[in-house]
mmCIF file as Biopython writes it, N, C-alpha, C and O atoms, coordinates in Angstrom:
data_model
#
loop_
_atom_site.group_PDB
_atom_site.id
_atom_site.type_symbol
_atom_site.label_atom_id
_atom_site.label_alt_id
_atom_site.label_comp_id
_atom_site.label_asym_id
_atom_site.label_entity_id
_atom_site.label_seq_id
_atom_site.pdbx_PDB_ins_code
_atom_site.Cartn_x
_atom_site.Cartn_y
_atom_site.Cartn_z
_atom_site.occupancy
_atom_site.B_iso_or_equiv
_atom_site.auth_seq_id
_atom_site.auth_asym_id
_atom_site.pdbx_PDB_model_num
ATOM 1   N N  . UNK A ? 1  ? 5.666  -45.544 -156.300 1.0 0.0 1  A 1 
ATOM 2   C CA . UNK A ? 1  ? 6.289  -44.365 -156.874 1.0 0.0 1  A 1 
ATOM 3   C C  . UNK A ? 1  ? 5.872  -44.189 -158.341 1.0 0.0 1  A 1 
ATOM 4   O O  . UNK A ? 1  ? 5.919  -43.126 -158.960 1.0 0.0 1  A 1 
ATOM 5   N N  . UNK A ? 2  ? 5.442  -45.414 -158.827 1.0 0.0 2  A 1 
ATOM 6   C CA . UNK A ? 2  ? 5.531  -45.403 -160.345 1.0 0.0 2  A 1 
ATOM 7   C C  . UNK A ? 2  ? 3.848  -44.706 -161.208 1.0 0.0 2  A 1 
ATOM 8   O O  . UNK A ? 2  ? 3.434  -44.369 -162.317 1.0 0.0 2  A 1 
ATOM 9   N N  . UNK A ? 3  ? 3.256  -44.858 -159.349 1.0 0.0 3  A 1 
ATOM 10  C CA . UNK A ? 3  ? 1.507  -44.479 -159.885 1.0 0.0 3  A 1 
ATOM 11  C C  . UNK A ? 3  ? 1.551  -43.376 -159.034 1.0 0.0 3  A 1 
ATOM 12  O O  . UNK A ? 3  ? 0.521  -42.942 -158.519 1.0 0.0 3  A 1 
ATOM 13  N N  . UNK A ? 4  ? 3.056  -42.697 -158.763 1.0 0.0 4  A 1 
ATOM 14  C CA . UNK A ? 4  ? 2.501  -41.043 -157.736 1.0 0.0 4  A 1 
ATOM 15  C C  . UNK A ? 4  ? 1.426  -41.301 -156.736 1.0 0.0 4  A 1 
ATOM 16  O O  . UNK A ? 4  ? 0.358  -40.721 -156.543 1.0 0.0 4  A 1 
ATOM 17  N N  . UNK A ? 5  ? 1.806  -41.995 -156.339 1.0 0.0 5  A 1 
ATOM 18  C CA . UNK A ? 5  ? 0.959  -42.469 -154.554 1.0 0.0 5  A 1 
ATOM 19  C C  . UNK A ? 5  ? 2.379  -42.361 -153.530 1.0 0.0 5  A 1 
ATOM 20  O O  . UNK A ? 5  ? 3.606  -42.453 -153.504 1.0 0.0 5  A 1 
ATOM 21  N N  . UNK A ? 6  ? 0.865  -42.031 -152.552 1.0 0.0 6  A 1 
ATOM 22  C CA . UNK A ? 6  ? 2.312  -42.251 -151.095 1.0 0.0 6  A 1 
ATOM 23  C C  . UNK A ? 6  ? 1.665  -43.390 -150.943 1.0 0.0 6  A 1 
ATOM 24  O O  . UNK A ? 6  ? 0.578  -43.738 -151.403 1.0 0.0 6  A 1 
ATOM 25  N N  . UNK A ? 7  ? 2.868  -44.282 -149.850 1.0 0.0 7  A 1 
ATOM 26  C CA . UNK A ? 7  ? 2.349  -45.255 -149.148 1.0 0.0 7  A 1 
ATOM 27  C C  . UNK A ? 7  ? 3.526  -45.096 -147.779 1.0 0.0 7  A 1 
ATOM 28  O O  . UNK A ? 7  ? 4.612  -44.518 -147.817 1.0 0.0 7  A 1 
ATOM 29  N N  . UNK A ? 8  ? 2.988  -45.703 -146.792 1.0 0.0 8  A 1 
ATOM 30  C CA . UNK A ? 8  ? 3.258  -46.214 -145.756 1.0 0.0 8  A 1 
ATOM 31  C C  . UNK A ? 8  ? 3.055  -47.621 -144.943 1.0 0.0 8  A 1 
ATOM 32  O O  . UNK A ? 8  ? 1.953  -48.170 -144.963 1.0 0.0 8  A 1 
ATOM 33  N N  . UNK A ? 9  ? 3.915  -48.060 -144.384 1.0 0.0 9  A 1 
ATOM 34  C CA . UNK A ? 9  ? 4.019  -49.151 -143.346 1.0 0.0 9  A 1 
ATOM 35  C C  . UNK A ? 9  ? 4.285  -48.623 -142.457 1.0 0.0 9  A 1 
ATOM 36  O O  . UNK A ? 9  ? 5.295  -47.919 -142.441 1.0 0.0 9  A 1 
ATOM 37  N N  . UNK A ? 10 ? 3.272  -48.797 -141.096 1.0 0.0 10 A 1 
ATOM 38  C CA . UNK A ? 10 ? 3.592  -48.739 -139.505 1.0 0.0 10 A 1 
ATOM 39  C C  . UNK A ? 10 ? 3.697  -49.986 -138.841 1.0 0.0 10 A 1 
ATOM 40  O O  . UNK A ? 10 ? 2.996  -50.977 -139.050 1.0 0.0 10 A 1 
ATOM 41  N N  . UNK A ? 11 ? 4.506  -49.881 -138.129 1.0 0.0 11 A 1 
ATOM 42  C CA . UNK A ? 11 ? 4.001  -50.961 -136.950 1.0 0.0 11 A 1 
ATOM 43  C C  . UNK A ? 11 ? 2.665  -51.178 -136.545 1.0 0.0 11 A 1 
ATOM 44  O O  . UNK A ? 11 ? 1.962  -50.262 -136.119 1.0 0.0 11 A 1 
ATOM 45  N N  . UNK A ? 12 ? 2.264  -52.394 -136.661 1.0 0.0 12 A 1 
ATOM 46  C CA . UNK A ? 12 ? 0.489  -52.704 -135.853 1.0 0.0 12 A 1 
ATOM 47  C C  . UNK A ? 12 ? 0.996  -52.568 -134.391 1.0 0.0 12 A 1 
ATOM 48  O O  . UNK A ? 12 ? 2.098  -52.231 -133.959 1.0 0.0 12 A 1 
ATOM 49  N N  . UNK A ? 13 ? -0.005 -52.889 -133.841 1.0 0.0 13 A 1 
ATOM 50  C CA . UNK A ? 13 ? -0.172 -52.800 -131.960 1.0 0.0 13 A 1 
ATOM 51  C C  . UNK A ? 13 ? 0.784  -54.422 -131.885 1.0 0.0 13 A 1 
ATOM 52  O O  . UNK A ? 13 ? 1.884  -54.630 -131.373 1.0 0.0 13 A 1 
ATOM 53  N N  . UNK A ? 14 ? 0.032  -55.196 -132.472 1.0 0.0 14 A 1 
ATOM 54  C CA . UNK A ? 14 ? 0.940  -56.710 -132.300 1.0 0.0 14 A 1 
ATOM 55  C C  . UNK A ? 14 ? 2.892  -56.513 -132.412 1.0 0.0 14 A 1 
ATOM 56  O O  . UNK A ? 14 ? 3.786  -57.062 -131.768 1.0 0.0 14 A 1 
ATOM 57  N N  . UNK A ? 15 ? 2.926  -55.573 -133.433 1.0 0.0 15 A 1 
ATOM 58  C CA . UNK A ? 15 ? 4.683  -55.421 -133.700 1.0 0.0 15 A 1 
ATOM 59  C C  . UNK A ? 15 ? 5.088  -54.357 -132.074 1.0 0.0 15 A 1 
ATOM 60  O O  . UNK A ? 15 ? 5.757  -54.509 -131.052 1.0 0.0 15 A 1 
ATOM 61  N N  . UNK A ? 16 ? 4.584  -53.757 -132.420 1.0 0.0 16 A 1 
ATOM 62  C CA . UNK A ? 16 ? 4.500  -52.463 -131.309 1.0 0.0 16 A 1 
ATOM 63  C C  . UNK A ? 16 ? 4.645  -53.426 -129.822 1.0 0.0 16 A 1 
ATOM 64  O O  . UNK A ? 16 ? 5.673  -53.337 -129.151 1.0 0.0 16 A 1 
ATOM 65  N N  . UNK A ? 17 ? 3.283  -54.513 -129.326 1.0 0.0 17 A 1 
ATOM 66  C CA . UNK A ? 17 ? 3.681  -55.130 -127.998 1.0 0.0 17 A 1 
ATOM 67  C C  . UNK A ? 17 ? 4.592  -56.271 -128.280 1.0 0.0 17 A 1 
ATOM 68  O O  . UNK A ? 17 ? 5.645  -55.853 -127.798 1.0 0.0 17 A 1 
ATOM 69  N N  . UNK A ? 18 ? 4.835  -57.418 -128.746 1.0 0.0 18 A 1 
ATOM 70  C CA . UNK A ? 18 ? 5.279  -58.411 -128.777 1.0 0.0 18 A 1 
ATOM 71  C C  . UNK A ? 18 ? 6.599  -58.275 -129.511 1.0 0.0 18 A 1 
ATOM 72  O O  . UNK A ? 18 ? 7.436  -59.170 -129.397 1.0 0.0 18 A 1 
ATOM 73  N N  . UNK A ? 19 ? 6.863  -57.065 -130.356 1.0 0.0 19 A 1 
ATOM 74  C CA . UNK A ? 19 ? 8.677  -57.217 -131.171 1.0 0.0 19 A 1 
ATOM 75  C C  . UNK A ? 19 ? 9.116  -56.055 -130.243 1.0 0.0 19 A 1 
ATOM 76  O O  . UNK A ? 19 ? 10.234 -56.037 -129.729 1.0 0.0 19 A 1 
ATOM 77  N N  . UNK A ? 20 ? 8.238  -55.136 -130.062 1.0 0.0 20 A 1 
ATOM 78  C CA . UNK A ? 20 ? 8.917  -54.303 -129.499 1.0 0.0 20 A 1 
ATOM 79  C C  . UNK A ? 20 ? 9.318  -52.847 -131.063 1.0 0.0 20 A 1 
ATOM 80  O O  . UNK A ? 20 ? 10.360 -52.225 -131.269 1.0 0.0 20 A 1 
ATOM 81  N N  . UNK A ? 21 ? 8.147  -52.811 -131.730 1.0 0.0 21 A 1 
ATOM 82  C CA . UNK A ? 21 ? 9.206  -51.985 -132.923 1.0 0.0 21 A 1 
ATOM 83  C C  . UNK A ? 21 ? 8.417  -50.679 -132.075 1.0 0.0 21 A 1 
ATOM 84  O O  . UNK A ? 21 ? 7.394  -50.534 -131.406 1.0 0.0 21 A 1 
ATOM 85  N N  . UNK A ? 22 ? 9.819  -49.657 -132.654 1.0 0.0 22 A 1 
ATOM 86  C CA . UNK A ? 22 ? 9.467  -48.238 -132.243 1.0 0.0 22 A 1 
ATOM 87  C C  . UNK A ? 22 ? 8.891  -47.551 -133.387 1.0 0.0 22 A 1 
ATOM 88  O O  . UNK A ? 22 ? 8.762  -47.909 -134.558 1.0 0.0 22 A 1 
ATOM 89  N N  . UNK A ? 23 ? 8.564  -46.448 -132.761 1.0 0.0 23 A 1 
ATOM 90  C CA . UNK A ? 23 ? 7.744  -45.395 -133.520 1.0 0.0 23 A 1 
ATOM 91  C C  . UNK A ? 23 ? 8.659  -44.616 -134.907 1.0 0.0 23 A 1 
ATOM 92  O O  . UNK A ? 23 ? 8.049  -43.919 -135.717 1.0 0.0 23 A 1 
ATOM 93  N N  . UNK A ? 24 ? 10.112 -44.845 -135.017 1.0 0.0 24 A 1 
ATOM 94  C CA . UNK A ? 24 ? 10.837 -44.587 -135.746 1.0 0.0 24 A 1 
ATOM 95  C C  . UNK A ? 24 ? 11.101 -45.833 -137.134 1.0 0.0 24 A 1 
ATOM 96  O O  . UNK A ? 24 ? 11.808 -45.686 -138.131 1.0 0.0 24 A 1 
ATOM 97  N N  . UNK A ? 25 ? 10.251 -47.037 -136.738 1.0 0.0 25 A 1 
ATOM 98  C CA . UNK A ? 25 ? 10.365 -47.920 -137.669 1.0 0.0 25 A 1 
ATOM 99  C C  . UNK A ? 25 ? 9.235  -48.026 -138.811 1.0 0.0 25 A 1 
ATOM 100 O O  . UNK A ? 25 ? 8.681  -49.080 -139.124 1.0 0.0 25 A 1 
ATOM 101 N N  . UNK A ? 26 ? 9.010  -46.901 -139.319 1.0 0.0 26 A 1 
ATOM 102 C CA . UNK A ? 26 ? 8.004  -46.544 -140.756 1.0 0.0 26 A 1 
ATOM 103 C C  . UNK A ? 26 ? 8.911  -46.695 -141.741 1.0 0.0 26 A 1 
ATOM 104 O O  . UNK A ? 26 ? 10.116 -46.446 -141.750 1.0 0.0 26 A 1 
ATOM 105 N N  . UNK A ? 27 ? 8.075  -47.203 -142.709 1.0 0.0 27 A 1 
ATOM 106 C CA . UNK A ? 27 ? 8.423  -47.262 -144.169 1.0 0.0 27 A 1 
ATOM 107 C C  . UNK A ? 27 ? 7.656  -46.519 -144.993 1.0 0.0 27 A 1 
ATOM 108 O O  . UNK A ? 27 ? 6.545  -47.045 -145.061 1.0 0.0 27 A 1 
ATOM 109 N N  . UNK A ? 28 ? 7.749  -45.230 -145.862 1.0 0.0 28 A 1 
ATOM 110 C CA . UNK A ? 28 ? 6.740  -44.562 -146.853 1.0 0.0 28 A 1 
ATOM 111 C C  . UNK A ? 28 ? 7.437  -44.502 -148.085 1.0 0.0 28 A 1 
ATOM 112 O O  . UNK A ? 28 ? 8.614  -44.765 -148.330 1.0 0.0 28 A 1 
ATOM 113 N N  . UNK A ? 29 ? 6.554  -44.129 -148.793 1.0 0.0 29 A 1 
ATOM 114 C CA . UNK A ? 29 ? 7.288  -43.313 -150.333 1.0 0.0 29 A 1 
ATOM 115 C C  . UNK A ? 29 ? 6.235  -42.106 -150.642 1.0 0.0 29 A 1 
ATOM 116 O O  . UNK A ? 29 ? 5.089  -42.033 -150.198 1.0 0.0 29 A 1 
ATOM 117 N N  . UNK A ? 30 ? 6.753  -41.364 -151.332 1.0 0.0 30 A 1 
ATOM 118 C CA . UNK A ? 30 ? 6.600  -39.882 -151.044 1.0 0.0 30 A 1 
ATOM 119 C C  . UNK A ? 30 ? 7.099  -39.332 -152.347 1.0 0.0 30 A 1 
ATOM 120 O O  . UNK A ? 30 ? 8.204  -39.699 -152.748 1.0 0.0 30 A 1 
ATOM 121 N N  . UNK A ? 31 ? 6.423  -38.533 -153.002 1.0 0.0 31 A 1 
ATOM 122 C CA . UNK A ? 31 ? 6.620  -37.815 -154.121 1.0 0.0 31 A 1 
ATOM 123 C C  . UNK A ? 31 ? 7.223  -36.365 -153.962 1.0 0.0 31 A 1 
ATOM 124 O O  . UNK A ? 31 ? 6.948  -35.578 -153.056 1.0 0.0 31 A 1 
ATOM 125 N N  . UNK A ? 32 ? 7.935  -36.195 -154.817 1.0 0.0 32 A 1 
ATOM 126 C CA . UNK A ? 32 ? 8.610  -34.695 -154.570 1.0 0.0 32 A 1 
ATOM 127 C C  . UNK A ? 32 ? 7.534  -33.662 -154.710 1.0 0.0 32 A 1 
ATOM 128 O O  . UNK A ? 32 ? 7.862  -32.592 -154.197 1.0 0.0 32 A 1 
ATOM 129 N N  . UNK A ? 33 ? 6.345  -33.672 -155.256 1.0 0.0 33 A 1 
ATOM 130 C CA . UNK A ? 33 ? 5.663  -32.798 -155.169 1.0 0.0 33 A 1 
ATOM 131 C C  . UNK A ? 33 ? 4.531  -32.666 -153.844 1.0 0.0 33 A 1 
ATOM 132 O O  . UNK A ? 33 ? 3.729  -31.738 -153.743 1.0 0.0 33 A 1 
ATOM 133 N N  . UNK A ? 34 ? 4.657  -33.787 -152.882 1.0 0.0 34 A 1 
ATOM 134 C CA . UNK A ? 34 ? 3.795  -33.551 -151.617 1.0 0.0 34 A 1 
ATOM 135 C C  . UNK A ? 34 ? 5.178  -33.386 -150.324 1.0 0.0 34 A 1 
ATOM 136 O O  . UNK A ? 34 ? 4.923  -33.822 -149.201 1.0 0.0 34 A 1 
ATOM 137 N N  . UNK A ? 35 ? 6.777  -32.660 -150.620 1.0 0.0 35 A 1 
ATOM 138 C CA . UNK A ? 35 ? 7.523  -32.457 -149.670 1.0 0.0 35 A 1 
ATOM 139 C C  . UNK A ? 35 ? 7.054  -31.755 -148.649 1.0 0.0 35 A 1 
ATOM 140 O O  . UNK A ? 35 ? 7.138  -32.010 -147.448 1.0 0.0 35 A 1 
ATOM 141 N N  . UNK A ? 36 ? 6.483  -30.727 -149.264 1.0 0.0 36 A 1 
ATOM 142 C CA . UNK A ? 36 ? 6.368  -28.866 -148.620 1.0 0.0 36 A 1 
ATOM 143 C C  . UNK A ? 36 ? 5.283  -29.218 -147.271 1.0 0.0 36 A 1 
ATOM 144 O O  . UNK A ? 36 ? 5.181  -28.695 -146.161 1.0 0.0 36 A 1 
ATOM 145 N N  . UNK A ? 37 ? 4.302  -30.725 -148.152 1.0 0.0 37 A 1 
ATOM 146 C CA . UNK A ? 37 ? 2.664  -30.789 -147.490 1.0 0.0 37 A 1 
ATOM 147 C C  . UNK A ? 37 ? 3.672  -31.617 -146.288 1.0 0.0 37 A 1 
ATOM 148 O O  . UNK A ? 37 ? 3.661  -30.909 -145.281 1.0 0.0 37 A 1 
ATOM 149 N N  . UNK A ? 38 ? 4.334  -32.582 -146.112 1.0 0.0 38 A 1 
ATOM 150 C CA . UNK A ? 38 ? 4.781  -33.534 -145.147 1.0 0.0 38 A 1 
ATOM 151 C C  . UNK A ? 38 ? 5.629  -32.262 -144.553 1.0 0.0 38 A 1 
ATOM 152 O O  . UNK A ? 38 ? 5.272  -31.788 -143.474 1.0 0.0 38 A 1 
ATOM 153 N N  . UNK A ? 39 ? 6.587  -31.789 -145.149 1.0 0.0 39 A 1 
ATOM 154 C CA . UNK A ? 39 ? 7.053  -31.263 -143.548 1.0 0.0 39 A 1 
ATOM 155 C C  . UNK A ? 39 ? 6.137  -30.366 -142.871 1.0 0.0 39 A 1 
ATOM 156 O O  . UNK A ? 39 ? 6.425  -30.070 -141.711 1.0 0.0 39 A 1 
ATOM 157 N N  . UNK A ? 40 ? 4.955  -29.818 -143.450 1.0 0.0 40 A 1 
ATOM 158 C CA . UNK A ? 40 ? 4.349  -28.752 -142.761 1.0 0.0 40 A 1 
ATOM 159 C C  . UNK A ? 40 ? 3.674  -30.127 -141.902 1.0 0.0 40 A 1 
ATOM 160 O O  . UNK A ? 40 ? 3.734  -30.023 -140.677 1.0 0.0 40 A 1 
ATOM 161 N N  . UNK A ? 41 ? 3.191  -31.095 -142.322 1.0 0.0 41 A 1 
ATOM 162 C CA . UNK A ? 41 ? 2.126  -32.061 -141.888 1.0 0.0 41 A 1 
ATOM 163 C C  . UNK A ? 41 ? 3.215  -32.421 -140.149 1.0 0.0 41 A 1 
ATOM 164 O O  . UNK A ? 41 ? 2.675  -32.359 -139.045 1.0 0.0 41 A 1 
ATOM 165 N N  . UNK A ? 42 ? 4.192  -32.645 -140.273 1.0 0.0 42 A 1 
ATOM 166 C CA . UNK A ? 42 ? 5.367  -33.181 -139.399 1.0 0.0 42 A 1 
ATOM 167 C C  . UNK A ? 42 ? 5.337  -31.829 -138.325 1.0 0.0 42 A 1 
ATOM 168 O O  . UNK A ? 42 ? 4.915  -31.964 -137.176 1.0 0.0 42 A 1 
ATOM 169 N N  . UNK A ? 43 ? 5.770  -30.694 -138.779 1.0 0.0 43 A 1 
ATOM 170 C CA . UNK A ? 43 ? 5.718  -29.733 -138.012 1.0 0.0 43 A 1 
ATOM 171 C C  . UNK A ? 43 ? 4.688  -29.539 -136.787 1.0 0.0 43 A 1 
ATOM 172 O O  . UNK A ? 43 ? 4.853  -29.430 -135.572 1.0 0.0 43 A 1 
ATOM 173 N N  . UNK A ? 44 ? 3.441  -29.542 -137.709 1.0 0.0 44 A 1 
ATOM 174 C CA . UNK A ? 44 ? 2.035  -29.421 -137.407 1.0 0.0 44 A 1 
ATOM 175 C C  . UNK A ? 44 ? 2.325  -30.622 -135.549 1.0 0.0 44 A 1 
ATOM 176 O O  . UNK A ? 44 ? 2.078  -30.226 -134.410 1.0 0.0 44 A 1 
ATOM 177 N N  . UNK A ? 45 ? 2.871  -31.987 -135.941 1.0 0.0 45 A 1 
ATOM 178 C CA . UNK A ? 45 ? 2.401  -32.922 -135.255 1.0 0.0 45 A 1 
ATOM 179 C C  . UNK A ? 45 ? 3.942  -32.574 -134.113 1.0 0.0 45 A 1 
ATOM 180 O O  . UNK A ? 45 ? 3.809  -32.898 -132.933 1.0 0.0 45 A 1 
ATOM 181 N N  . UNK A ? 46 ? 4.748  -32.193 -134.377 1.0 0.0 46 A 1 
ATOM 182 C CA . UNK A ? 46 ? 5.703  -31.865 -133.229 1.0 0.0 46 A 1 
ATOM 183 C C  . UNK A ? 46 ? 4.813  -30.761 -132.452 1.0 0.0 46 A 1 
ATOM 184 O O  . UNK A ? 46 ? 4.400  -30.981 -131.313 1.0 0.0 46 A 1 
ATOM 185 N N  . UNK A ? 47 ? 4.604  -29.819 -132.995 1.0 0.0 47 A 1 
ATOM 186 C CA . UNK A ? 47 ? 3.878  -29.034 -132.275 1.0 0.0 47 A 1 
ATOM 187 C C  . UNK A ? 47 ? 3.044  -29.151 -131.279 1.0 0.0 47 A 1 
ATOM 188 O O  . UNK A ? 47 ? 3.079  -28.427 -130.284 1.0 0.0 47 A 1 
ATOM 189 N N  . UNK A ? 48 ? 2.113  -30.204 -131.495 1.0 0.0 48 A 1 
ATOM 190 C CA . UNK A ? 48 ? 1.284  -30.420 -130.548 1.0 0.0 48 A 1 
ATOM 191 C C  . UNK A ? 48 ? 1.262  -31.742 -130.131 1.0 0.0 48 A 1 
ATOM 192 O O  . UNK A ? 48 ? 0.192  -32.349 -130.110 1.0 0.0 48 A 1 
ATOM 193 N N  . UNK A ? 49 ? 2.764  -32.504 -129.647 1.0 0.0 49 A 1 
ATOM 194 C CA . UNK A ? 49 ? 3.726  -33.724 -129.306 1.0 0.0 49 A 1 
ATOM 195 C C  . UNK A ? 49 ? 2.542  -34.730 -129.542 1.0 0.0 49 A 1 
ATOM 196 O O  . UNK A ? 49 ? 1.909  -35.216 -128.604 1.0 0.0 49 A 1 
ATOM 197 N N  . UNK A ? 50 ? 2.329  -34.962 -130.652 1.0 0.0 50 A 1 
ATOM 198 C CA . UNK A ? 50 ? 1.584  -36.022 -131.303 1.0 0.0 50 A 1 
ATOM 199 C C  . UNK A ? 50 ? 2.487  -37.159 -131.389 1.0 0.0 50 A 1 
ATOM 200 O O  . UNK A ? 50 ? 3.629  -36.812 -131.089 1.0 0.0 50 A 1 
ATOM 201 N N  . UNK A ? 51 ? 2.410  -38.164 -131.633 1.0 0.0 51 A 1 
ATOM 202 C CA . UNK A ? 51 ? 3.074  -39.818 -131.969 1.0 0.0 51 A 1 
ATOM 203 C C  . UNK A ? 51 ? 2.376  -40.824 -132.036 1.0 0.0 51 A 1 
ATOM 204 O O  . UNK A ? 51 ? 1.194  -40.572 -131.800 1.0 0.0 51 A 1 
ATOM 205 N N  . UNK A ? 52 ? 2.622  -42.030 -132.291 1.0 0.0 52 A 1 
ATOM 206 C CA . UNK A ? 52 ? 2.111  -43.293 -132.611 1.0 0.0 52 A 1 
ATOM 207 C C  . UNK A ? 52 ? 2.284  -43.797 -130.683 1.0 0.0 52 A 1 
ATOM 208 O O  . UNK A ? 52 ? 3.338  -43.790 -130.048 1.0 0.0 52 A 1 
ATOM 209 N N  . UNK A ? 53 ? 0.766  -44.220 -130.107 1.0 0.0 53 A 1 
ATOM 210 C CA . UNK A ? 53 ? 1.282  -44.960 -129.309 1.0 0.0 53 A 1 
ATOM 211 C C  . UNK A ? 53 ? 2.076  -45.810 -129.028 1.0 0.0 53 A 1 
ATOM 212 O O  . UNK A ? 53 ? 1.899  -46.715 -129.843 1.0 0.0 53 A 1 
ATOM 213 N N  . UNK A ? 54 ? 3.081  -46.143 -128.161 1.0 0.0 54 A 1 
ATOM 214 C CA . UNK A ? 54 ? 3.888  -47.541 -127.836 1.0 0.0 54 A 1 
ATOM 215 C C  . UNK A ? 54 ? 3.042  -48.222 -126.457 1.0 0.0 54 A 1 
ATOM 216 O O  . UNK A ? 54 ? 2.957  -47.739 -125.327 1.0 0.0 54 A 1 
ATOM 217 N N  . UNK A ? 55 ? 2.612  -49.173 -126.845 1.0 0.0 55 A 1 
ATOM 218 C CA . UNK A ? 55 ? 2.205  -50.116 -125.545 1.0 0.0 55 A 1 
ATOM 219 C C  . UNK A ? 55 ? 2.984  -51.657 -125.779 1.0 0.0 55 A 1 
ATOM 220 O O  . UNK A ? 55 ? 3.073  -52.254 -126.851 1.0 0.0 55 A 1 
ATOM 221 N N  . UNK A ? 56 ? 3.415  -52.019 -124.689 1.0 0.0 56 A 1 
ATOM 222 C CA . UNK A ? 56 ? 4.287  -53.414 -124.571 1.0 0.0 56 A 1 
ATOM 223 C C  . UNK A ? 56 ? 4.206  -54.054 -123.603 1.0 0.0 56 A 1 
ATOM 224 O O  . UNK A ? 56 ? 4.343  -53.358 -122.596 1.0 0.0 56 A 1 
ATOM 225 N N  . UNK A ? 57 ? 4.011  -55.289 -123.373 1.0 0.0 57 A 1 
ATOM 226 C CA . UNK A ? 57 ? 3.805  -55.957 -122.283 1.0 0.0 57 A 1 
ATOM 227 C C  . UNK A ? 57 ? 4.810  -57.089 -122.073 1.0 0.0 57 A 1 
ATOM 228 O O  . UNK A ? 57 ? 5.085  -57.851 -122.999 1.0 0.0 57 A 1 
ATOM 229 N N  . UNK A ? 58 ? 5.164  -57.163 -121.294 1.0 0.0 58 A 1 
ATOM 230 C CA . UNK A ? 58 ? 6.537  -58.533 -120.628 1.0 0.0 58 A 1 
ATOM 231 C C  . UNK A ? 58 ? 5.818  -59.545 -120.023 1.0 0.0 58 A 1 
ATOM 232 O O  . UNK A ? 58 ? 5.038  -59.164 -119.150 1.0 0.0 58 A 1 
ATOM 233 N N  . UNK A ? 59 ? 5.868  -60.790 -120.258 1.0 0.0 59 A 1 
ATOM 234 C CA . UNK A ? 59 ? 5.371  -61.858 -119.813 1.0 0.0 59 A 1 
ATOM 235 C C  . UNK A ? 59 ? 6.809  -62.560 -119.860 1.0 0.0 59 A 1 
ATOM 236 O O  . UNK A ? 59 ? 7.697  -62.612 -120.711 1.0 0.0 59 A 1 
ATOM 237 N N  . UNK A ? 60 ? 6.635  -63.114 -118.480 1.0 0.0 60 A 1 
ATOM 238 C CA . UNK A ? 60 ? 7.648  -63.896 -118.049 1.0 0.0 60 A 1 
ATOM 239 C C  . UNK A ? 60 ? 7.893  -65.397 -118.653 1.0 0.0 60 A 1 
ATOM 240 O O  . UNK A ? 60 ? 6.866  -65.802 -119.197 1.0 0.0 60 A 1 
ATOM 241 N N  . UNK A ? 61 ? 9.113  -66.454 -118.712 1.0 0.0 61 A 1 
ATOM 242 C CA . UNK A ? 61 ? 8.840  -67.373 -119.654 1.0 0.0 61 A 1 
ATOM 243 C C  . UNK A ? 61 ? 8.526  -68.286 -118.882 1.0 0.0 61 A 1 
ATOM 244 O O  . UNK A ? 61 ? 8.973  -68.476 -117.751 1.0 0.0 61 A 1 
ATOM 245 N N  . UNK A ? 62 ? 7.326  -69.225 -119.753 1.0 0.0 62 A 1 
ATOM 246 C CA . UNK A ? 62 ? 7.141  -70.828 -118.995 1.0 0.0 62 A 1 
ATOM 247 C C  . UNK A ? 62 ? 7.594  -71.461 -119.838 1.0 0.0 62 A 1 
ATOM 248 O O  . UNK A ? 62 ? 7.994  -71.151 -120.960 1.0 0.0 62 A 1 
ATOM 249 N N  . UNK A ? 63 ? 7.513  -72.994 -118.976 1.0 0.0 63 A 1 
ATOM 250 C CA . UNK A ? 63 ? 8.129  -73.853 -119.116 1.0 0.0 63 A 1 
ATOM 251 C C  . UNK A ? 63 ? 7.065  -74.586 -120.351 1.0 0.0 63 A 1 
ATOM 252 O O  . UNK A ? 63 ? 5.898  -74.220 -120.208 1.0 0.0 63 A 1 
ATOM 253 N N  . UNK A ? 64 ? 7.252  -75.373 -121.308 1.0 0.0 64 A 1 
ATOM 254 C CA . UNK A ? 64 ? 6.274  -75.960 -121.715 1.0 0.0 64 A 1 
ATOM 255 C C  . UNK A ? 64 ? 6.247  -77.475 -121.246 1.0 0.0 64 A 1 
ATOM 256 O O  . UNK A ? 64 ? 7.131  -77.934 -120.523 1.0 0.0 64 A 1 
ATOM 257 N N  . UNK A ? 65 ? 5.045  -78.306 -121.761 1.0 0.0 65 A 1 
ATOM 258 C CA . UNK A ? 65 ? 4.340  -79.507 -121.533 1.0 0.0 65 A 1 
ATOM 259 C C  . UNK A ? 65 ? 5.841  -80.443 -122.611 1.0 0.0 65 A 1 
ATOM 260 O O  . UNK A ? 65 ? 6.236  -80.074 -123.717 1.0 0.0 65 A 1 
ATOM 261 N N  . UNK A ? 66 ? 6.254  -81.397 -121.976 1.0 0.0 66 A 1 
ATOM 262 C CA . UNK A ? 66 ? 7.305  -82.089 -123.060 1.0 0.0 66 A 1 
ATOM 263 C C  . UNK A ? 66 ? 6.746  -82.561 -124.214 1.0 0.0 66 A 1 
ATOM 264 O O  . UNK A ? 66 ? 7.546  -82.931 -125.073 1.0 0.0 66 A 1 
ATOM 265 N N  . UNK A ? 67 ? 5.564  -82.646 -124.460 1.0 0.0 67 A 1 
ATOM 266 C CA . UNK A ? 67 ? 4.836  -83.373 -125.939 1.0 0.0 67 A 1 
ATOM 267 C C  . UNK A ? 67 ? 3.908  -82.331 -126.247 1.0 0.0 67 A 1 
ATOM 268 O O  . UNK A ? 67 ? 3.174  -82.429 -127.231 1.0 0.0 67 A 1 
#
């Protein structure tokens, strides 16, 4: 915020299959002067049902080796 940058954190593919994080778990910062550009940017991507893939896979549990 202090150098007027955005930033963001997404989930990688690793958080995404193995924690399970959703597409609602972003972190940004955002300057009051790029509002107008993000909601048009947001709009833009509802419009044409854009999103972050979710892929996840379930593996069942084993047992491990005792040592």
């Amino acid at each position: 915020m202090l150098n007027r940058e955005c930033h963001i954190a997404l989930p990688c593919k690793g958080d995404q299959t193995f924690a399970f994080a959703q597409d609602n778990e972003i972190i940004f910062t955002l300057i009051p002067e790029m509002l107008l550009d993000f909601i048009q940017g947001i709009r833009y991507e509802q419009e044409y049902e854009w999103g972050l893939p979710f892929f996840a896979k379930l593996k069942e549990e084993y047992f491990l080796k005792p040592k």
